[in-house]
C-alpha positions as CSV (number, residue, x, y, z in Angstrom):
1,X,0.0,0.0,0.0
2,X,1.5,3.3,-1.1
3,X,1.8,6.7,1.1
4,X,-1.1,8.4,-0.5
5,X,-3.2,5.4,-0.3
6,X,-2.6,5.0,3.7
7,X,-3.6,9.0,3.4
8,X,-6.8,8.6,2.2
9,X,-9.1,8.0,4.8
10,X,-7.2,10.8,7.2
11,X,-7.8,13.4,3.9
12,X,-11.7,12.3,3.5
13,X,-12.2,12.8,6.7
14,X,-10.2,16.1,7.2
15,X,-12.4,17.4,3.7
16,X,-16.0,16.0,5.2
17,X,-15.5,18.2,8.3
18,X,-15.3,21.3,6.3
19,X,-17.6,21.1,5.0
20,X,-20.1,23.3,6.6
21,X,-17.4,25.8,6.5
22,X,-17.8,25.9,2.8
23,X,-21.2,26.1,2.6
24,X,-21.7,28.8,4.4
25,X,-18.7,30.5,2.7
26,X,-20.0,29.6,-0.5
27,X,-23.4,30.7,0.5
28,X,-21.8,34.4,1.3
29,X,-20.2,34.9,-1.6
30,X,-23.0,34.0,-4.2
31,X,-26.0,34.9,-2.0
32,X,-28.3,31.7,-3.4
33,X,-28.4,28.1,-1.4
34,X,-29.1,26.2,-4.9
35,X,-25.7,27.7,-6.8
36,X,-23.7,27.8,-3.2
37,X,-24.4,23.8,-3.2
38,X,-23.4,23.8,-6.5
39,X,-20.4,25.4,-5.6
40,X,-19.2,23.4,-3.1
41,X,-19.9,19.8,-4.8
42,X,-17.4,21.5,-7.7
43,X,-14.9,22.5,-4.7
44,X,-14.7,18.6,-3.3
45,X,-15.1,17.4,-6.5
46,X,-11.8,19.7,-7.3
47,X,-10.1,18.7,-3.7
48,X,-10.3,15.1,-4.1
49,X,-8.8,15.1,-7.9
50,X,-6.2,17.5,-6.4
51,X,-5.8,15.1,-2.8
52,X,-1.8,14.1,-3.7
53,X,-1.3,17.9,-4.6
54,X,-2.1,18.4,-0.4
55,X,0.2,19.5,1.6
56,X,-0.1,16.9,5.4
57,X,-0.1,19.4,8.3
58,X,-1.4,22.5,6.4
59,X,-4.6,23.8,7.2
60,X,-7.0,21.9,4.7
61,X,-10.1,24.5,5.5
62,X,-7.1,27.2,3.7
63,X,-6.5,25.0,0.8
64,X,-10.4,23.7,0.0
65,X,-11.3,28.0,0.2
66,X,-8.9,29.0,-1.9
67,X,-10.2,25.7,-4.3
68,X,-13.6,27.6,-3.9
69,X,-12.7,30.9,-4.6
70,X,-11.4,30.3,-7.7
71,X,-14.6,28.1,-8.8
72,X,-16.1,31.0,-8.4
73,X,-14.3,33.6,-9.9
74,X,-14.2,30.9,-12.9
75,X,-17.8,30.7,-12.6
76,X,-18.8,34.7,-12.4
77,X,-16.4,35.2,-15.5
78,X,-18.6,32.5,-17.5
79,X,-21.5,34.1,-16.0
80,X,-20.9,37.9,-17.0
81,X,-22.4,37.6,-20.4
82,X,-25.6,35.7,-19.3
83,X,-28.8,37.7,-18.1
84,X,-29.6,38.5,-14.2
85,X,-31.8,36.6,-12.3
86,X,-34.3,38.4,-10.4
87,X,-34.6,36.8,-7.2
88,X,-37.1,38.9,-6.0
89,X,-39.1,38.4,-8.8
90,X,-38.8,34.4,-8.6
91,X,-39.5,34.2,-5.1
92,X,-43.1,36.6,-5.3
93,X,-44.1,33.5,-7.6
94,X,-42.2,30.5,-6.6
95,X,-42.6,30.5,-3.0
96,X,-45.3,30.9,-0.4
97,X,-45.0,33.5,3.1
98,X,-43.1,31.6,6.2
99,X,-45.4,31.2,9.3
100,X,-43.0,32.5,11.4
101,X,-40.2,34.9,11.2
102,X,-36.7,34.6,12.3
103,X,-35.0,36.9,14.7
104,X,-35.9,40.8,14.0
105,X,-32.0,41.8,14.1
106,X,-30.6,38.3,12.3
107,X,-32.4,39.3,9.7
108,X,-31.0,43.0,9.0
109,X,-27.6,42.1,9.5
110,X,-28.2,39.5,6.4
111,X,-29.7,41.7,4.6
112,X,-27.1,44.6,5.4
113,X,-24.1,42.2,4.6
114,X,-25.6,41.2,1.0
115,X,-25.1,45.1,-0.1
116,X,-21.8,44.8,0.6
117,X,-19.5,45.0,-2.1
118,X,-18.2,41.2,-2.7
119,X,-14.9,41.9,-2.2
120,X,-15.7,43.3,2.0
121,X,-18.6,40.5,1.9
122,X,-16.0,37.6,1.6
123,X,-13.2,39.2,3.6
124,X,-16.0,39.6,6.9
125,X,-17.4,36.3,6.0
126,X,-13.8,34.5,6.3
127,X,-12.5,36.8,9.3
128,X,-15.1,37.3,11.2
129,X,-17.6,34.3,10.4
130,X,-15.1,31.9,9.4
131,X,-12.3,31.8,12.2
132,X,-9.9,32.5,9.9
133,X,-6.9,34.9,11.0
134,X,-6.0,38.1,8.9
135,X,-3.5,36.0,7.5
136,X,-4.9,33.1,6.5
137,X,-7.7,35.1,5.1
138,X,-5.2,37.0,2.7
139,X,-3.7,33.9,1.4
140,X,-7.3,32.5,0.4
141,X,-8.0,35.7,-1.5
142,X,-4.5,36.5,-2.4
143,X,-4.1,39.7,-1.6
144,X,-1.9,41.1,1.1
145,X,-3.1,41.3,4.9
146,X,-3.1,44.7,5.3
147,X,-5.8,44.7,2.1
148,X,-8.1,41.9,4.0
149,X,-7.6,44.0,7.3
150,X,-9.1,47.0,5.5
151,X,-11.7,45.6,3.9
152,X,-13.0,44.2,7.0
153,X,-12.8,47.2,8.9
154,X,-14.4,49.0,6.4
155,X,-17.2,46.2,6.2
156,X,-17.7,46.5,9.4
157,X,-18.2,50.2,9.5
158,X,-20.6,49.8,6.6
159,X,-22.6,47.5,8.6
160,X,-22.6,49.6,11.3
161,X,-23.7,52.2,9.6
162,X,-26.4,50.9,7.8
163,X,-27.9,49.7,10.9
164,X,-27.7,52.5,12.8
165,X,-29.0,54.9,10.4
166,X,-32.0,52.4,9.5
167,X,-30.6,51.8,6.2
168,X,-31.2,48.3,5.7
169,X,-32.7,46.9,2.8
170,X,-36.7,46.0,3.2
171,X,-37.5,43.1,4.9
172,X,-39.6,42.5,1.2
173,X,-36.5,42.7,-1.1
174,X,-34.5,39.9,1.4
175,X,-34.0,36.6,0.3
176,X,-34.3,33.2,2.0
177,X,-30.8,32.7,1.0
178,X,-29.5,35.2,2.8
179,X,-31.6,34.5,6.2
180,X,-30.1,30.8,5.9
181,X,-26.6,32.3,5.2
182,X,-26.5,33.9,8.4
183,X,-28.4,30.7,10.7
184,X,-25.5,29.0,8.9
185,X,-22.7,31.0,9.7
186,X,-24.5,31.5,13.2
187,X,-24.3,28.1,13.6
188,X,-20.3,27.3,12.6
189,X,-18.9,30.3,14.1
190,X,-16.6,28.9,16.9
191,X,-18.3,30.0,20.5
192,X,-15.6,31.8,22.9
């Protein structure tokens, strides 16, 4: 039995645990449970192929992150020329009232954090959601960690502001997507 067969089972399990880690990431950066799915099937699909190309003793949440990043990046360029879907729109039609709503101030802060640009979105989602350190959080974005430290302070300030000043979007125009996004990351974020 070879090295990277007696691997294995130590790297499928190490890539089943973070998984809810990348769904709620996923779910952050494109807003929609169905394509955030999507995304991270294409992301382990991607990880496993690339399992010998893992590095033991690195952090694995890092690597499978970055994998996801760049499916989507891939996927928004492919994307760009293709028409908008109207989320709003679909779920007036698809989709019938909930009988009960979720928390009054859950659901502004998701609906705040979607108008953030992408770019301060992602960096809050991995620092301050995610557990990831400024450092870490650069390397998945590749950019330097004085960039991810200023986008998150400014998304932060954003947030703030927004809330404070009551400029949240309409509880009408929020999506389910976004109220899961935030029971998800509510529900991986590591308690203190």
């Amino acid at each position: 039995m070879s090295a990277s067969q007696t691997q294995q089972p130590d790297f499928k399990r190490e890539l089943t645990q973070v998984v809810p880690h990348l769904r709620a990431f996923a779910r952050g950066l494109c807003g929609r449970p169905d394509l955030a799915d999507d995304l991270v099937q294409d992301t382990l699909l991607r990880a496993w192929a690339a399992r010998d190309r893992f590095v033991a003793g690195t952090s694995i949440r890092a690597w499978t992150f970055t994998i996801l990043r760049n499916a989507w990046f891939t996927e928004m360029r492919r994307n760009r020329f293709r028409a908008d879907y109207d989320e709003a729109v679909a779920d007036r039609i698809l989709t019938s009232p909930a009988g009960q709503e979720a928390p009054l101030h859950l659901a502004d802060l998701s609906r705040a954090l979607m108008e953030l640009p992408a770019e301060r979105r992602e960096a809050l989602l991995l620092v301050g959601a995610g557990g990831f350190s400024y450092e870490e959080a650069a390397a998945i974005c590749g950019c330097a960690v004085g960039t991810i430290k200023s986008r998150v302070g400014r998304g932060r300030a954003q947030l703030t502001a927004m809330i404070e000043e009551g400029r949240i979007p309409t509880r009408g125009n929020a999506s389910e997507s976004s109220r899961a996004l935030m029971a998800e990351l509510d529900r991986i974020t590591p308690k203190d």
